[in-house]
C-alpha positions as CSV (number, residue, x, y, z in Angstrom):
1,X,21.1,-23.7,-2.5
2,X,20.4,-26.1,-5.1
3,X,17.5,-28.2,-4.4
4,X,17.6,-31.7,-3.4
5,X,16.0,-33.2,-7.1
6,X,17.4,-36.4,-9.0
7,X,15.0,-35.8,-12.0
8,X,12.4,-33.5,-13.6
9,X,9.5,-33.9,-15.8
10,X,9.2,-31.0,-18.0
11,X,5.7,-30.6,-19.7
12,X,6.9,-28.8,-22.5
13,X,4.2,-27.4,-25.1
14,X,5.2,-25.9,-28.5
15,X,2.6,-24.7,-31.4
16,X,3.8,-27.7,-33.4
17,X,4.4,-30.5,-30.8
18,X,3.8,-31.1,-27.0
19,X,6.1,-33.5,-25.3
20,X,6.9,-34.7,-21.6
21,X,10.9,-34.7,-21.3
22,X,12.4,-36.3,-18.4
23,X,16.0,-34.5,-17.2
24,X,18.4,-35.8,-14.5
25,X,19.1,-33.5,-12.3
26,X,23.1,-34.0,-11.7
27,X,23.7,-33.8,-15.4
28,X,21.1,-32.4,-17.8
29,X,20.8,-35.1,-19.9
30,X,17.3,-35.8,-21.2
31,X,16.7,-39.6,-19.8
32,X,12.6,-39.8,-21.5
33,X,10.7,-38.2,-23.8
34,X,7.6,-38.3,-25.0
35,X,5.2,-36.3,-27.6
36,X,2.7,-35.6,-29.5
37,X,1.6,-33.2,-32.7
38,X,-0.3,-30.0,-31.0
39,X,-3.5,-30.4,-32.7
40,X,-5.8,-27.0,-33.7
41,X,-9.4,-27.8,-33.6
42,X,-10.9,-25.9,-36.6
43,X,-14.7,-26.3,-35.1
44,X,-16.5,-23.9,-32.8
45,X,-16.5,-20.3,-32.0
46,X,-12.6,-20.3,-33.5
47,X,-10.0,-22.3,-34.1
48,X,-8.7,-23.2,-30.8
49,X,-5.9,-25.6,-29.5
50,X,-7.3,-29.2,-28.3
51,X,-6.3,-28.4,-24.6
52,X,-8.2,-31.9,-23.3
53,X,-6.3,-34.0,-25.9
54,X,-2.8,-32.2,-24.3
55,X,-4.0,-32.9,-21.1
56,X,-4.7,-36.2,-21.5
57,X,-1.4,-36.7,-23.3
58,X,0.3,-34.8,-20.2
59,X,-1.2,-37.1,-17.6
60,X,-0.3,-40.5,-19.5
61,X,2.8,-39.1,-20.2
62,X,3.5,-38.2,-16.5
63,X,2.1,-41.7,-15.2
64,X,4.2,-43.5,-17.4
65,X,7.4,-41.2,-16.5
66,X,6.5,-41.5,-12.8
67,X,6.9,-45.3,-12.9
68,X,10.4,-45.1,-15.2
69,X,12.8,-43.1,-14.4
70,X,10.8,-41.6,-12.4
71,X,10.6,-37.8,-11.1
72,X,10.9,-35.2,-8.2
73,X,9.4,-32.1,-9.6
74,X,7.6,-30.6,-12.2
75,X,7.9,-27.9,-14.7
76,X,6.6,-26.2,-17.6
77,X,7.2,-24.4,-20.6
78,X,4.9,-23.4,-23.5
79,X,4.5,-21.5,-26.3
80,X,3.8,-17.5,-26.0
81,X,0.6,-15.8,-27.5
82,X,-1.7,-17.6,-25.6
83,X,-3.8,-17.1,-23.0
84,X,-6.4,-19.1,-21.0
85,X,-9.5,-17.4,-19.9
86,X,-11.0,-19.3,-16.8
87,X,-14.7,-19.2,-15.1
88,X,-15.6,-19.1,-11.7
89,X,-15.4,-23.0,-11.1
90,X,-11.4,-22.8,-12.6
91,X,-12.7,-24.3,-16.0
92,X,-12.6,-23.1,-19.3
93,X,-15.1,-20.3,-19.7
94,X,-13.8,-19.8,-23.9
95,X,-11.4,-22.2,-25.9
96,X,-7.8,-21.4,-25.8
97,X,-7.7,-19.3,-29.3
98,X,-4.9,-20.3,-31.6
99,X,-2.8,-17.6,-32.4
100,X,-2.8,-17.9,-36.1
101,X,-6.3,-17.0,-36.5
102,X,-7.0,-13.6,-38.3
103,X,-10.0,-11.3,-37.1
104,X,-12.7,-9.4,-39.0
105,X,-11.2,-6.0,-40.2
106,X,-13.4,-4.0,-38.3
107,X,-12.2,-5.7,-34.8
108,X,-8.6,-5.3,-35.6
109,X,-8.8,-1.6,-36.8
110,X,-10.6,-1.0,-33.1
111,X,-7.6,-2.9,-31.7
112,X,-4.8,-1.1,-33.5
113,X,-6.7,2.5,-32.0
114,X,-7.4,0.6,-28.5
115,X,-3.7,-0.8,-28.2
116,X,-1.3,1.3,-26.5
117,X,2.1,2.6,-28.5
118,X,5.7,0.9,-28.9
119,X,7.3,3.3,-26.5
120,X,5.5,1.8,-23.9
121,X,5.3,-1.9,-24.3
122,X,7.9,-2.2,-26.9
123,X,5.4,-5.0,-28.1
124,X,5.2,-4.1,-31.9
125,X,1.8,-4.6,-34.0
126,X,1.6,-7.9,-35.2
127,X,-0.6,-10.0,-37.4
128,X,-3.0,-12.7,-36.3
129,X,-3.5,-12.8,-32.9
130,X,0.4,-12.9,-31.8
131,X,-0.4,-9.8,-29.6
132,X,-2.7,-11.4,-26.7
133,X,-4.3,-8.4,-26.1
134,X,-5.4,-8.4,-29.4
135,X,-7.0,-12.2,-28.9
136,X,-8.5,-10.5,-25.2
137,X,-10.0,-7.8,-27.4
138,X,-11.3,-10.4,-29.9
139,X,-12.9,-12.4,-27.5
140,X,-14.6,-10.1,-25.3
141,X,-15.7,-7.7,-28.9
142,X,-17.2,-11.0,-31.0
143,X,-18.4,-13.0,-27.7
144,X,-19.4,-10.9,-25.2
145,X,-21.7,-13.4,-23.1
146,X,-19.2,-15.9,-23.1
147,X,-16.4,-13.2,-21.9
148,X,-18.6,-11.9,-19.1
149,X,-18.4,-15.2,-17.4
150,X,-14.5,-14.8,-17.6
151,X,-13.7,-14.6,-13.7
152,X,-9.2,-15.1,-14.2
153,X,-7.0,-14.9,-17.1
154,X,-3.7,-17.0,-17.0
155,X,-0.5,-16.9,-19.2
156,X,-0.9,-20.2,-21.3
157,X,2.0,-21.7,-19.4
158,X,0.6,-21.0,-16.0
159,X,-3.0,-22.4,-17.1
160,X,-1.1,-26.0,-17.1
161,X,0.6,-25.3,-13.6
162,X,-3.1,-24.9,-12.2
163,X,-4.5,-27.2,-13.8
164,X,-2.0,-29.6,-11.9
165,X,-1.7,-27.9,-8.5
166,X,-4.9,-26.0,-8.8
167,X,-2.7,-22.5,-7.8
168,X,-3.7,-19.6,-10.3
169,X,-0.6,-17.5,-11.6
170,X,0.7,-15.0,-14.4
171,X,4.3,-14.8,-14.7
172,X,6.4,-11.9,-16.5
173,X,8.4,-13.8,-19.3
174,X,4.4,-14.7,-20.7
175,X,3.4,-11.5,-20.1
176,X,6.0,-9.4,-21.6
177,X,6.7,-11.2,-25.2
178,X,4.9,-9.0,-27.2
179,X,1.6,-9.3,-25.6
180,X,0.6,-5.3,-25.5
181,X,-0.1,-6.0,-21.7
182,X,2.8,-5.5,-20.3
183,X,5.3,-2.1,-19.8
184,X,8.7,-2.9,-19.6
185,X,10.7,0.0,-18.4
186,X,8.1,0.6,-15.6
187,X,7.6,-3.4,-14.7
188,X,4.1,-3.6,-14.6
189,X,1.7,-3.6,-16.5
190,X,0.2,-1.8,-20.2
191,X,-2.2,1.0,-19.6
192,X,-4.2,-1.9,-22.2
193,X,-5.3,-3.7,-19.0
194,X,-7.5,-1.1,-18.0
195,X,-8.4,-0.2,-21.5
196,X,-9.8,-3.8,-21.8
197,X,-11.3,-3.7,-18.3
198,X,-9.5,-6.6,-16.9
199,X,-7.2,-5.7,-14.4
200,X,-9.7,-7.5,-11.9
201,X,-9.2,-10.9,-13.7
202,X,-5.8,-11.3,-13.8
203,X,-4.0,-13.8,-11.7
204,X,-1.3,-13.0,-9.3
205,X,1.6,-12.4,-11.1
206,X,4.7,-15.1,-9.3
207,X,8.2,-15.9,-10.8
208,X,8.8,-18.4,-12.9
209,X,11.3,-19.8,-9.5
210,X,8.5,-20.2,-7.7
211,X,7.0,-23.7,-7.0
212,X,3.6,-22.8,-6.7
213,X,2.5,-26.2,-4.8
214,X,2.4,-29.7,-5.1
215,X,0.5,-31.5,-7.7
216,X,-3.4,-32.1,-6.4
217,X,-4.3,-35.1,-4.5
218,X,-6.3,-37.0,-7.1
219,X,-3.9,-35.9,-9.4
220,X,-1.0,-38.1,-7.6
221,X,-2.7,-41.1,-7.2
222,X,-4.1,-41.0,-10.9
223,X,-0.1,-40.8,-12.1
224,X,0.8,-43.4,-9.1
225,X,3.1,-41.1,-7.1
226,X,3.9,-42.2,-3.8
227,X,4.1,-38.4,-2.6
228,X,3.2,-35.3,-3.7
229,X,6.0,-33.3,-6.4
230,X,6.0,-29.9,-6.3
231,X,5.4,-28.0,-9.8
232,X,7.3,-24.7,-10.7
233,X,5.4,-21.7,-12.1
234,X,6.9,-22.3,-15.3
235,X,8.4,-20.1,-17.9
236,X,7.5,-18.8,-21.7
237,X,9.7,-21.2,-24.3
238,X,12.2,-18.6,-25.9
239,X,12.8,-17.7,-22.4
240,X,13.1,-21.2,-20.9
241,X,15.9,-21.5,-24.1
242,X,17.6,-18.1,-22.7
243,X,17.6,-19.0,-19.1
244,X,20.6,-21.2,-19.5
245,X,22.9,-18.8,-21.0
246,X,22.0,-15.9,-18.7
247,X,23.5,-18.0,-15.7
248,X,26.8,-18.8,-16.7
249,X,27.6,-16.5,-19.7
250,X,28.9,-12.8,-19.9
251,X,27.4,-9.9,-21.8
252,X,26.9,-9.4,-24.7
253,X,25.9,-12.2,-26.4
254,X,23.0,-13.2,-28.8
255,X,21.3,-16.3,-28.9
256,X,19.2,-17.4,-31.6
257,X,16.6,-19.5,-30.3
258,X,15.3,-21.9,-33.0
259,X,11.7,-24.1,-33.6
260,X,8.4,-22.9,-35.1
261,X,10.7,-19.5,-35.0
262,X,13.3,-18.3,-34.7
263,X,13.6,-15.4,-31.8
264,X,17.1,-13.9,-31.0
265,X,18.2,-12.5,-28.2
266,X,20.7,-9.7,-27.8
267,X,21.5,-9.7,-24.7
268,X,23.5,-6.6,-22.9
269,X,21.7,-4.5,-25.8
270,X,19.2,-1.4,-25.0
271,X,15.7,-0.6,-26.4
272,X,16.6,2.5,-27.7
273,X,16.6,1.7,-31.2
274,X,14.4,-0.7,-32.0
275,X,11.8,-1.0,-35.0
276,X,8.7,-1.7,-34.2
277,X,7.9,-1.9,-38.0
278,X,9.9,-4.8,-38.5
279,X,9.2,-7.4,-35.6
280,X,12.0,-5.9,-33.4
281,X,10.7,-6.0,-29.6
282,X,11.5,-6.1,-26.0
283,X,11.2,-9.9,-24.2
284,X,11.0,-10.2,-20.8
285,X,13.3,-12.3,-19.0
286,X,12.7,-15.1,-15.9
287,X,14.2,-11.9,-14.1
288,X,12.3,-9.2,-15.2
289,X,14.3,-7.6,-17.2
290,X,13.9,-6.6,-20.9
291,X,16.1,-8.0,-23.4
292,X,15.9,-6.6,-27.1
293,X,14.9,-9.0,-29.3
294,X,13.8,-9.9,-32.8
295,X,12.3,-12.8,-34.9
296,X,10.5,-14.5,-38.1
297,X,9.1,-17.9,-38.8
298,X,12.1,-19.4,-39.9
299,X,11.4,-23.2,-38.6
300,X,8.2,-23.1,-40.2
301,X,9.6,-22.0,-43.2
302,X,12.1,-24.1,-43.1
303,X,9.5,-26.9,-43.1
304,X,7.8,-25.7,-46.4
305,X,11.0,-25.4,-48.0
306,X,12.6,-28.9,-46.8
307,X,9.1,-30.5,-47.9
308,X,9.2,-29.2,-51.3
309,X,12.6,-29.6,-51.9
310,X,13.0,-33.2,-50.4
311,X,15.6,-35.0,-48.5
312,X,19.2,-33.1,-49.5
313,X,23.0,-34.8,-48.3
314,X,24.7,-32.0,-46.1
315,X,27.6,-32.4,-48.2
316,X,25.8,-32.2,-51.2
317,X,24.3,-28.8,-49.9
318,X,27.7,-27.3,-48.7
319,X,28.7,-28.4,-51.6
320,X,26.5,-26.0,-53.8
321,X,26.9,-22.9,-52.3
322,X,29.6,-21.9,-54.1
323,X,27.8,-22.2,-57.5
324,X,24.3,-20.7,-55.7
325,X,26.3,-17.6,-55.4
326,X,28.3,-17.9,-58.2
327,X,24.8,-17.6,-60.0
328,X,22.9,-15.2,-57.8
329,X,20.8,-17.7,-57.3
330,X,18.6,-16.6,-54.2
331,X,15.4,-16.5,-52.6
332,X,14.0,-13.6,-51.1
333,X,11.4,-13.2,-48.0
334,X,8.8,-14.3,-46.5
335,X,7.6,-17.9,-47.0
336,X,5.7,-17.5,-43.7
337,X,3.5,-14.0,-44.2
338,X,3.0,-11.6,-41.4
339,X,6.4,-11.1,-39.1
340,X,9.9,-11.2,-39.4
341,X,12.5,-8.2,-40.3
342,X,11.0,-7.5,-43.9
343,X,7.2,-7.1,-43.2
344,X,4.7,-6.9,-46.6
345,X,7.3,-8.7,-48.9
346,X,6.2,-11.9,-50.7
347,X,8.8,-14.8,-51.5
348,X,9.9,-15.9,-54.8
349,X,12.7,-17.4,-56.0
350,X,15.6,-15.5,-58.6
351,X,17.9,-18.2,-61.0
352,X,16.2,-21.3,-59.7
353,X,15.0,-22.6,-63.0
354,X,17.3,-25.4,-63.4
355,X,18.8,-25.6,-59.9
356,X,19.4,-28.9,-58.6
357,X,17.9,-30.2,-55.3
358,X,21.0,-29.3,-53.5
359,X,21.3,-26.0,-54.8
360,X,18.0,-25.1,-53.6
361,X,18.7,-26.2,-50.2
362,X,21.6,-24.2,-50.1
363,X,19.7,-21.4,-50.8
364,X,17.9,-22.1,-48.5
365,X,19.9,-22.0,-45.6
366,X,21.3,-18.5,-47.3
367,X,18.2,-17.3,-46.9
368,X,17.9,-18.3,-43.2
369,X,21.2,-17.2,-42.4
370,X,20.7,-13.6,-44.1
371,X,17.3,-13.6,-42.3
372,X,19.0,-14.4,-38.7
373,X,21.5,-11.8,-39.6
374,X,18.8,-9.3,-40.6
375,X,17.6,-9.5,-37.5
376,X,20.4,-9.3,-35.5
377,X,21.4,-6.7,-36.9
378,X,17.8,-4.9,-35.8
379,X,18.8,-5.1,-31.8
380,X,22.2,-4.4,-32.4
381,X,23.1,-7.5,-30.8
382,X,27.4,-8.2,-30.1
383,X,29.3,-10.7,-29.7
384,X,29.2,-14.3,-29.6
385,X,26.4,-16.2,-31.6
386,X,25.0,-19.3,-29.8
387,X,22.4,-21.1,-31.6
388,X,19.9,-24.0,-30.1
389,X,17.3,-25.9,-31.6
390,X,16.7,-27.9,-34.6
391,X,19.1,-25.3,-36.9
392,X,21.8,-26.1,-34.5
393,X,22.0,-29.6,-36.6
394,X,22.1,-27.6,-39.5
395,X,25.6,-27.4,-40.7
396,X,25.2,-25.6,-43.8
397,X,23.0,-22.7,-42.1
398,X,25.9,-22.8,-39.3
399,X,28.5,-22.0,-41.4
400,X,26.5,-19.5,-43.1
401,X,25.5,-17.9,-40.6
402,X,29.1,-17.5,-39.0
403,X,30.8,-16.3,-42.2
404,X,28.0,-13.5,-43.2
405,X,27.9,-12.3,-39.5
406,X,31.8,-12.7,-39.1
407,X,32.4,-13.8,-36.2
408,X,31.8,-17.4,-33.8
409,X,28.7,-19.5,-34.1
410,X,28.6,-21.9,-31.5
411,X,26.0,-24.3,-31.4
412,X,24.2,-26.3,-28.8
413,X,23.0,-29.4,-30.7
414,X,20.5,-30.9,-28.0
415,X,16.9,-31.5,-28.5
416,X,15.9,-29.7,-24.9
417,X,17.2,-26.2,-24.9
418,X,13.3,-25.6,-23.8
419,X,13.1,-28.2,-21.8
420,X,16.7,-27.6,-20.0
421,X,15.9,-24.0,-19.1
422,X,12.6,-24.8,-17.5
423,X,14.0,-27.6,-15.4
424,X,16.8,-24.8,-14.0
425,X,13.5,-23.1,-12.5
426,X,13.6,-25.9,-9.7
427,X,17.0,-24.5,-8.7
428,X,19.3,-27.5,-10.1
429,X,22.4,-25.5,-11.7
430,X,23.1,-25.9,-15.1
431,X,25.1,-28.4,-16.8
432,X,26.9,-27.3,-19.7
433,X,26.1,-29.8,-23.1
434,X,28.4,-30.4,-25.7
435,X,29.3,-27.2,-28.4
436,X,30.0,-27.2,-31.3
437,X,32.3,-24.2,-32.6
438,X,31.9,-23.0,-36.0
439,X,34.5,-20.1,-37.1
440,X,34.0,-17.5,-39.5
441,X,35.5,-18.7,-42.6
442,X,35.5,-16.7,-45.6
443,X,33.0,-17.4,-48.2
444,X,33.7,-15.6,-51.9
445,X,31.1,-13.4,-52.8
446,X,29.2,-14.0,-50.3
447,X,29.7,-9.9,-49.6
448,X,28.3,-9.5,-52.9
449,X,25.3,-11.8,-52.5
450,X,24.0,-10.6,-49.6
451,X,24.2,-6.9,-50.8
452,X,22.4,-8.1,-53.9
453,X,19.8,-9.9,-51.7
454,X,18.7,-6.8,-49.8
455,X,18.6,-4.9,-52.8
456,X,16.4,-7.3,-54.6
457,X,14.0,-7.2,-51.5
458,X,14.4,-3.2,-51.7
């Protein structure tokens, strides 16, 4: 039964920005938005994110919502690799740790013989603290008092749903990308919870479906609701981008997920053959289940790229690759060190010397389409491509991507595939958006090139 909302607020938190997103109900359409950069603080024990300055954003962002358009329920969806470490008064007992801080070598060699293997999490090694239990590890190794008045641990997500409803929860899509706590095949969780000693302190683990309870009393009247809203658990962001596509598509498709990364999806695929060397892994969906999946940092490379190249005409771009290949001009992984299909190589550029500014952005989207491909390719994921985010506005990468894969590429070109999945956690159906169909059409020598690519990363 679908329920009885007109609209939902979506807090939706990304490593880059945090925003508030408003969605109606009957249609999916994003009525509101508003956002702000997510801010790392570089002071104190570690660099952390600046969870008051979100929260204040979050609560003037919902008061100002709640008087136009207004709303009916809440949701959430954040970034992954985080978790929220709570004292016995429900406040922070450490800072939320930003996942791109590195650790003192002697506390990640202990993790890396602590940390259980890729048969049983399917979470693979990876750098920084993108494996939580690394960060759990780090935290309770380097700050011992502070950890021993850790009395619940929460998926990042599920930290915001309490602090609204005041309802402690895990939930399994946060727990199961690529955390090392979590065991797929068996549904519960990684024999590192024990390891760690912290089985005690985690929440109750609840679906992302369920609505854990309506936002606090002195929460309402500070956003000036005249009742109550109830606020879902809430849902990891690759997932919430997912959800959609599970409930009204067949098996097998892929979907390549794009922001700060890109994580693709191969769904109907198995985990029998995936790479734990090369940032293949098992996700866990709003259902439970494992879907194979695979990843690099392709918006944030993106980013670098577009800000050293400058502004580029997409005609101009489409334009040049014909000559980019022509000239083998290419540019080889990784901008963004420490994940993604080609682990340990270091970028740099072959033939650019007197490329224009269009023919490095073409290049540039070569180089994200191979890398998309690349991994595809790693979960073995078939048939249809669907693509949402920011590179679904990318026509160049599009038709890349489409002719070196060979087959469809549709893209979704909204703002709020995050935001969109979460909202469908409240039980409103989803609304198909408008697609955008890109064929494979054939591309000469693009073969050639991207046999010469992997070589030249060989």
């Amino acid at each position: 039964m679908t329920a009885p909302y007109r609209r939902i607020a979506v807090l939706d938190i990304g490593k880059t920005n945090a925003k508030v997103v408003v969605l109606d109900a009957g249609t999916g359409a994003e009525i509101a938005v508003l956002k702000r950069p997510n801010i790392t603080i570089k002071t104190g024990p570690y660099p952390h994110y600046d969870i008051e300055a979100l929260w204040s954003f979050a609560l003037d962002a919902l008061k100002r919502l709640a008087q136009a358009p207004g709303f009916d329920a809440i949701s959430i969806t954040t970034h992954g690799a985080a978790a929220a470490l709570l004292d016995r008064d429900g406040t922070l007992a450490m800072p939320v740790i930003d996942y791109e801080h590195e650790y003192p070598q002697e506390i990640r060699d202990a993790y890396t013989d602590l940390r259980p293997s890729f048969d049983e999490t399917f979470s693979p090694r990876l750098a920084m603290g993108l494996n939580v239990g690394a960060q759990l590890h780090y935290q309770k190794s380097a700050f011992p008092a502070a950890f021993a008045e850790v009395a619940t641990i929460l998926t990042y997500a599920q930290y915001w749903t309490a602090r609204l409803t005041g309802v402690a929860a895990n939930e399994l899509t946060s727990l199961g990308c690529h955390t090392d706590l979590w065991n797929p095949r068996a549904g519960g969780y990684s024999s590192l919870v024990d390891r760690l000693g912290i089985r005690a302190l985690m929440a109750p683990i609840r679906s992302a479906f369920d609505a854990l309870g309506p936002v606090l009393p002195d929460i309402t009247a500070e956003l000036g609701l005249a009742a109550p809203v109830p606020v879902y658990c809430g849902i990891h962001d690759s997932n919430a981008s997912l959800l959609p596509h599970l409930v009204h598509r067949e098996a097998p498709f892929a979907v390549v997920s794009t922001g700060t990364w890109v994580i693709n999806f191969g769904v109907g695929g198995d985990l029998d053959h995936l790479d734990a060397q090369r940032d293949a892994l098992a996700n866990v969906d709003a259902y439970g289940r494992a879907v194979p999946s695979s990843r690099f940092m392709g918006g944030r490379e993106f980013e670098i790229l577009s800000a050293e190249i400058g502004p580029v005409n997409e005609k101009a771009a489409q334009a040049a690759i014909g000559p980019v290949i022509d000239k083998g001009m290419m540019l080889l992984p990784n901008i963004a060190p420490g994940s993604g299909p080609f682990p340990g190589k270091t970028s740099r550029w072959i033939g650019a010397e007197e490329a224009s500014r269009g023919e490095r952005h073409a290049a540039a989207c070569l180089y994200l389409a191979l890398m998309t491909h690349a991994c595809l390719g790693l979960i073995g994921a078939k048939g249809p491509i669907i693509v949402e985010g920011p590179f679904a506005l990318n026509e160049t990468y599009l038709k890349l991507l489409a002719a070196v894969a060979g087959r469809e590429v549709t893209a979704l070109p909204g703002t709020t595939g995050t935001s969109q999945g979460a909202a469908l956690l409240t039980g409103i159906r989803p609304v198909s958006g408008a697609e955008t169909h890109v064929p494979p059409a054939e591309i000469a020598g693009l073969g050639a090139y991207r046999d010469r690519w992997h070589a030249a990363i060989e």
